[in-house]
C-alpha positions in Angstrom: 63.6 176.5 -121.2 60.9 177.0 -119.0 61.7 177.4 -115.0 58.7 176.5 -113.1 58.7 178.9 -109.4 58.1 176.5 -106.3 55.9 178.6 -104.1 55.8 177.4 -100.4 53.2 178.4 -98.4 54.0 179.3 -95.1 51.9 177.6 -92.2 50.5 180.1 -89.7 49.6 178.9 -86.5 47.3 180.7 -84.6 47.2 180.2 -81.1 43.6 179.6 -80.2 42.3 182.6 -78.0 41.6 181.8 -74.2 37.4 182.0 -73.9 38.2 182.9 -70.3 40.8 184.7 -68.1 42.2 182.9 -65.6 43.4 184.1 -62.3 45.4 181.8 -59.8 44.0 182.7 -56.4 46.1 180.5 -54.0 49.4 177.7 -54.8 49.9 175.7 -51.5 52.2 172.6 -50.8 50.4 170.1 -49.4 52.4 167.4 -47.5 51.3 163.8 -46.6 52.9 162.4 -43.8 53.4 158.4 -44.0 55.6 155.5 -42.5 58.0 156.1 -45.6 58.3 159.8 -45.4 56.7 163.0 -46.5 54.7 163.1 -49.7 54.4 166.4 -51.2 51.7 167.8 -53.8 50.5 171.1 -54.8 46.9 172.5 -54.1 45.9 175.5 -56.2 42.6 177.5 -56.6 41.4 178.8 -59.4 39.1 181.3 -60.5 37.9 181.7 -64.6 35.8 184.2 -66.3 34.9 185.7 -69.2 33.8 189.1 -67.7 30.1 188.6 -69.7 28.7 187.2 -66.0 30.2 184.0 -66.6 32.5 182.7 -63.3 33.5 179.4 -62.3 36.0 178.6 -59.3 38.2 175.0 -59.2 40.3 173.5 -56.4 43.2 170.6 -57.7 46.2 169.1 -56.5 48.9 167.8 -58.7 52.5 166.5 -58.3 53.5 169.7 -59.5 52.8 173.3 -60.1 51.9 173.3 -63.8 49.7 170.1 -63.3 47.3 171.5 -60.2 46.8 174.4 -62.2 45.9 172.6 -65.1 43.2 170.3 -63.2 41.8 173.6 -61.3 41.5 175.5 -64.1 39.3 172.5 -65.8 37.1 172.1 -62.8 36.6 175.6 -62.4 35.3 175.7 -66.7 32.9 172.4 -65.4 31.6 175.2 -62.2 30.9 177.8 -64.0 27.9 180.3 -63.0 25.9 182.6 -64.4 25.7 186.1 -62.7 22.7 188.4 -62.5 24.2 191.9 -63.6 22.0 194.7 -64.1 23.7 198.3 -65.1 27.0 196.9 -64.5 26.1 196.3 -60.6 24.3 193.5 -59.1 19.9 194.0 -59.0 19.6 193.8 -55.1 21.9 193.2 -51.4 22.8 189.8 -50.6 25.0 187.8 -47.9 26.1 184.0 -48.0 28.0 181.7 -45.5 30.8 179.1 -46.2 32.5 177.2 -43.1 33.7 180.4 -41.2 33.4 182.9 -44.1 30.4 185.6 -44.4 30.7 187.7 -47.4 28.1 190.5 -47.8 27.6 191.7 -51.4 25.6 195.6 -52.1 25.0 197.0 -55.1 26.5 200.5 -56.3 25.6 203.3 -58.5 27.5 203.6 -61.6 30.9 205.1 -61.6 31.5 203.7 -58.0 33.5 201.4 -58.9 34.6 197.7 -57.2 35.1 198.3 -53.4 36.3 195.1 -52.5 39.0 193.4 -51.6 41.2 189.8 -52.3 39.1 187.4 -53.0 35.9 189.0 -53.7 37.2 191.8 -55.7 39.4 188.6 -58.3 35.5 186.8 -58.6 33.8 190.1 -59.7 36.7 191.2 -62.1 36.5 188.1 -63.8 32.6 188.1 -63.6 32.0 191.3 -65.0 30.6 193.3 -62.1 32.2 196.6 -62.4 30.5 198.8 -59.4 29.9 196.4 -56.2 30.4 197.3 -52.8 31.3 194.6 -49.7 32.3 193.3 -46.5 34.0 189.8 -45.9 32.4 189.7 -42.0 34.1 188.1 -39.5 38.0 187.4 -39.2 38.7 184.7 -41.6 41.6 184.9 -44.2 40.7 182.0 -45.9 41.1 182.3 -49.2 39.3 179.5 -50.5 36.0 179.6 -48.2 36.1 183.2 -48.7 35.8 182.4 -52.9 33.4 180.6 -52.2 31.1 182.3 -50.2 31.3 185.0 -52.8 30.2 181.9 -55.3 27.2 180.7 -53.1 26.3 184.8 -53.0 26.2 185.2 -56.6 24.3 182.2 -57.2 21.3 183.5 -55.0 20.9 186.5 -56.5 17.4 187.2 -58.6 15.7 189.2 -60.9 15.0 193.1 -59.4 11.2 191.9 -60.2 11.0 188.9 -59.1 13.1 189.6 -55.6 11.4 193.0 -55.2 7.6 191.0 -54.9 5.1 191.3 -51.7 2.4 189.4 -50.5 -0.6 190.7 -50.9 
C-alpha cells in the first residue's frame, strides 16, 4: 500500500518595502462653517524621501486621519525633487522666500553635522544632507510655508562649477 505525502506549501507574503520614508510634519482639523453646521476634515503635510537626494512634500485633506495622510503622502511621491549633494553637504549658500517664511541654507564641513531645526532639519533627514547649517529668518512658525521655503531653496541650488562662474 502505497501512502502518497501531501506537501503544502506555505504562502509567504512579503510585505513590499517602502521606497521612501515618510514623515508626518503637521495633522490639523480643519472646520467649515455652513448654514447646517460645522463640517470638519483633516489637513496633513507630508514630507517623503529616500535619503539618496530624493524629497518630495504633499499637503491633503481627508474626512479622516488615515485618509489625508494617504492623499499627502501620494502628492508628495508626484513633488518629488532632486537635491544637489556634494560630500554629504550642499555645493554652495542659498536663501528662498515662501509667503512670510525665509529659510537660509550653508553648507558645512564634514562631521558637522545637521544644525537645523523643525522643519528644515525633517526635509534634509529625508533628503540625505547630513552636514547643513541654517537659519529660518524672521518669526514665522509656520510649518507648512516654512517646508516649503526649504523646497524652493533646494531646488535652486547648482553645480559648485557652474554657480562658482565669472564674467570675464
Amino acid at each position: 500500500m502505497f501512502i502518497q505525502k501531501r506537501q503544502f506549501r506555505r504562502r509567504t507574503f512579503e510585505k513590499k518595502k517602502e521606497e521612501f520614508d515618510s514623515k508626518l510634519l503637521d495633522l490639523a482639523r480643519v472646520t467649515r462653517v455652513t448654514a447646517g453646521g460645522r463640517r470638519l476634515r483633516f489637513r496633513a503635510a507630508m514630507v517623503i524621501g529616500d535619503k539618496k537626494a530624493r524629497v518630495g512634500f504633499g499637503i491633503a485633506k481627508g474626512k479622516d486621519v488615515a485618509q489625508a495622510v494617504e492623499k499627502a503622502t501620494r502628492k508628495a511621491k508626484k513633488n518629488l525633487i532632486k537635491v544637489l549633494i556634494v560630500n554629504e553637504t550642499i555645493p554652495h549658500p542659498v536663501e528662498a522666500k515662501f509667503g512670510a517664511a525665509r529659510v537660509m541654507l550653508k553648507p558645512q564641513r564634514k562631521g558637522r553635522g545637521l544644525v537645523a531645526g523643525g522643519t528644515i532639519r525633517i526635509i534634509c533627514t529625508l533628503a540625505g544632507i547630513k552636514n547643513i547649517s541654517s537659519k529660518i529668518i524672521g518669526r514665522t512658525g509656520n510649518k507648512i510655508n516654512n517646508a516649503k521655503a526649504t523646497i524652493k531653496a533646494l531646488k535652486e541650488l547648482k553645480h559648485a562649477d557652474t554657480s562658482t562662474k565669472t564674467k570675464t
